[in-house]
N, C-alpha and C positions, 0 to 999 in steps of 0.2 A: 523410746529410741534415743540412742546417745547421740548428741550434734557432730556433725561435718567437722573431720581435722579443717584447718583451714590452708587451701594450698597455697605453697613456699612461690612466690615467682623466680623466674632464671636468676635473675638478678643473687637470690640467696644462695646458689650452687655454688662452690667453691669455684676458682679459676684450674685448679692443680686437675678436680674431676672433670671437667670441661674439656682441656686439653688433651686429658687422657682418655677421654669418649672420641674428639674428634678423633686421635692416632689411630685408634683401633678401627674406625671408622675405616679411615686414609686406606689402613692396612689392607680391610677386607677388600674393598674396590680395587685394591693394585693388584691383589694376590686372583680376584675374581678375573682381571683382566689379562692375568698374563698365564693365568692357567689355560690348558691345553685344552681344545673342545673334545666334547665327550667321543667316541666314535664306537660306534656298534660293531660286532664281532659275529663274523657269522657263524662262528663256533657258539654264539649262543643258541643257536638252533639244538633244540634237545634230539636224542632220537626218539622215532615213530614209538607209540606206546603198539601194545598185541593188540591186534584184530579182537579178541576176547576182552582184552580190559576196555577197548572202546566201546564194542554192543553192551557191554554192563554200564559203562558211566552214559549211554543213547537214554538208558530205560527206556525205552521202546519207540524212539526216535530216529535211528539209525540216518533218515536223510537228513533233518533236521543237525546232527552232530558233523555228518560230510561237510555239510555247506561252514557252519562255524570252524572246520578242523584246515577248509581250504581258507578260510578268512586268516587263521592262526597263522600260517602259514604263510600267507602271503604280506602280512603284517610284518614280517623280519627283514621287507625289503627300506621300510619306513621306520625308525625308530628314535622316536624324540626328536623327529625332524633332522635326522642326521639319515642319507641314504645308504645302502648297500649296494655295491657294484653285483653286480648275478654272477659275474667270473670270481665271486668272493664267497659266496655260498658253498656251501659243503652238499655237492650236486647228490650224492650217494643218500643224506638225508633230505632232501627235497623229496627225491624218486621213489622213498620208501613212504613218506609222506601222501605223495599222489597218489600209491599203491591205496593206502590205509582208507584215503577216502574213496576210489573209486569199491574199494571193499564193502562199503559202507551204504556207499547207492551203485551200483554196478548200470546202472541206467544213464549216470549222470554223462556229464562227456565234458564240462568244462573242465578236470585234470588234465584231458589229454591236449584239452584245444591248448592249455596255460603249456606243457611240456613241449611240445611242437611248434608254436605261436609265441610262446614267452621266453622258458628257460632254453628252448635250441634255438636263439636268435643270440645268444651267448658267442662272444668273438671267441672263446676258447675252443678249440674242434675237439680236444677230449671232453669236455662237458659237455656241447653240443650234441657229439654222438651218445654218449650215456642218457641224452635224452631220448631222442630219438628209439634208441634198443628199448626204453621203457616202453616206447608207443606202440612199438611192433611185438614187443611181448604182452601188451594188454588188450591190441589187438586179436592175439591169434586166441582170446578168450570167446571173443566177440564180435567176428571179422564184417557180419552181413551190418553194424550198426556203430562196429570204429574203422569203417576205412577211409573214411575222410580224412583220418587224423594221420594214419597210414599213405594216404597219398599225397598231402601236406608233408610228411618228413620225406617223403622220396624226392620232391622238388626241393625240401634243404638241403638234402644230401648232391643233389645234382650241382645244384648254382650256388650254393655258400661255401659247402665239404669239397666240390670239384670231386665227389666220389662216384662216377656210373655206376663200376658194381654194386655198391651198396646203395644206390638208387633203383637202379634194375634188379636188387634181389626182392627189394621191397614192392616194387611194381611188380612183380611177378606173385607174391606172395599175394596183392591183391585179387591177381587173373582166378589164380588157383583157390583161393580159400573163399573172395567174397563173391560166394553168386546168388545170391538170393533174389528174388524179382524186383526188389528197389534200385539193387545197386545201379548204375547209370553206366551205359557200353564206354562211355569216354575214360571210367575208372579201370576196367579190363584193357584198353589200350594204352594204358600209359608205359607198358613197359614196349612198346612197338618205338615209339620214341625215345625211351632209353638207348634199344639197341640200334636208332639210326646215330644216336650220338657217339655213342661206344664204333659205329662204323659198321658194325656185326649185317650186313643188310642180307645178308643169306638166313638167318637166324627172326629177321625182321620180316620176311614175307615167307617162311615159314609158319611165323606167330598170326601172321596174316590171313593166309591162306588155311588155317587152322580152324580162326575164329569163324572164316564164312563158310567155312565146311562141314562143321559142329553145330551151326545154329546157334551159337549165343549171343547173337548179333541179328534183331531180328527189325530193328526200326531203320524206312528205308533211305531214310537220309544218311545216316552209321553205313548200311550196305555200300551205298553210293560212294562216302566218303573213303572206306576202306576200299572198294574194287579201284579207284584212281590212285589211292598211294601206292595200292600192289603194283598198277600198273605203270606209275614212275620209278619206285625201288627196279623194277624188271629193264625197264631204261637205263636208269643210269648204271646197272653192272654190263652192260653191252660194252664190247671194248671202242674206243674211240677211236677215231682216227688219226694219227698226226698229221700237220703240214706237209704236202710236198708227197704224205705215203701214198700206198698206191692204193686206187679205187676198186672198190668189188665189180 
């Protein structure tokens, strides 16, 4: 084995290469400091791959690949520690995104809770609603086991969007589409509340007087509570009296 060069100390460096280490030094730290932080683009969001190239890259995992595809997915809100705003996101690739995974495990339901719960808490109302129509159309796949998700965007629509009829259509679409024996009577009347806010109350104890006539409405505390709304909506369209008019 050939002996150890023997190393030079600072002292034998030139001053000319010294100088010219520090400057380059100087440079990078000034040039590091005044460059512009990175910011993430949510155009980097790729679009959704085919339903077929997914189940091929699952190899036989299919829920296994949802869970990582919604991880994927929701990794574009965080990148290199730089945020994304969700009114920044490219809403059209998210919702096909959602699509792809709820394709993936048709079971699952956190895409819908994330769309309804996450992305339509968006202050944008066109993004908002593009969310929302995703829920109601993955809904009408699935109605007896996403109407939760379905009666969550009728309450955004109501108090965020200021939109009744598109709260009351989706409340409706619950009455009509989810009746399976789980669903809960309080999810069938949500559109009864729609149409007292909309004012509609001829329409409201029609929907009323519907559900106790039909029998889908079978628990008696639900009866009780609907026989007293009918019987205040039927109140307050009695005409009132003014001051001063004249008595019956």
């Amino acid at each position: 084995m050939s002996p150890r060069a023997p190393v030079k100390p600072l002292s034998a460096v030139p001053r000319a290469v010294l100088a010219l280490l520090a400057a380059a030094l100087a440079a990078q730290v000034l040039w590091q400091a005044g460059a512009p932080a990175p910011r993430a683009r949510a155009s980097a969001l790729p679009p959704a791959p085919s339903l077929a190239a997914l189940r091929l890259a699952a190899l036989g995992e299919p829920v296994a690949l949802s869970k990582a595809a919604m991880l994927y997915v929701q990794g574009f809100d965080e990148q290199a520690g730089v945020s994304i705003a969700w009114r920044e996101l490219d809403y059209g690739k998210v919702a096909l995104w959602l699509r792809r995974v709820l394709e993936l495990d048709p079971r699952g339901q956190y895409p819908l809770l994330a769309a309804s719960e996450v992305y339509g808490a968006v202050s944008d109302p066109a993004r908002a609603r593009l969310m929302l129509e995703f829920v109601h159309e993955r809904f009408l796949e699935d109605p007896d086991r996403r109407w939760p998700w379905l009666a969550h965007a009728a309450l955004v629509a109501r108090h965020r969007l200021h939109d009744l009829p598109l709260a009351r259509r989706y409340a409706r679409d619950i009455r009509l589409r989810a009746t399976g024996p789980k669903v809960p009577a309080w999810a069938r009347e949500l559109e009864v509340f729609m149409l007292e806010d909309m004012n509609e109350l001829d329409a409201a104890r029609t929907l009323i007087g519907g559900l106790l006539r039909d029998g889908l409405i079978t628990d008696p505390h639900e009866l009780q509570f609907l026989s007293e709304r009918l019987d205040r909506l039927h109140q307050s369209s009695e005409p009132r009296q003014q001051d001063g008019g004249p008595k019956p």
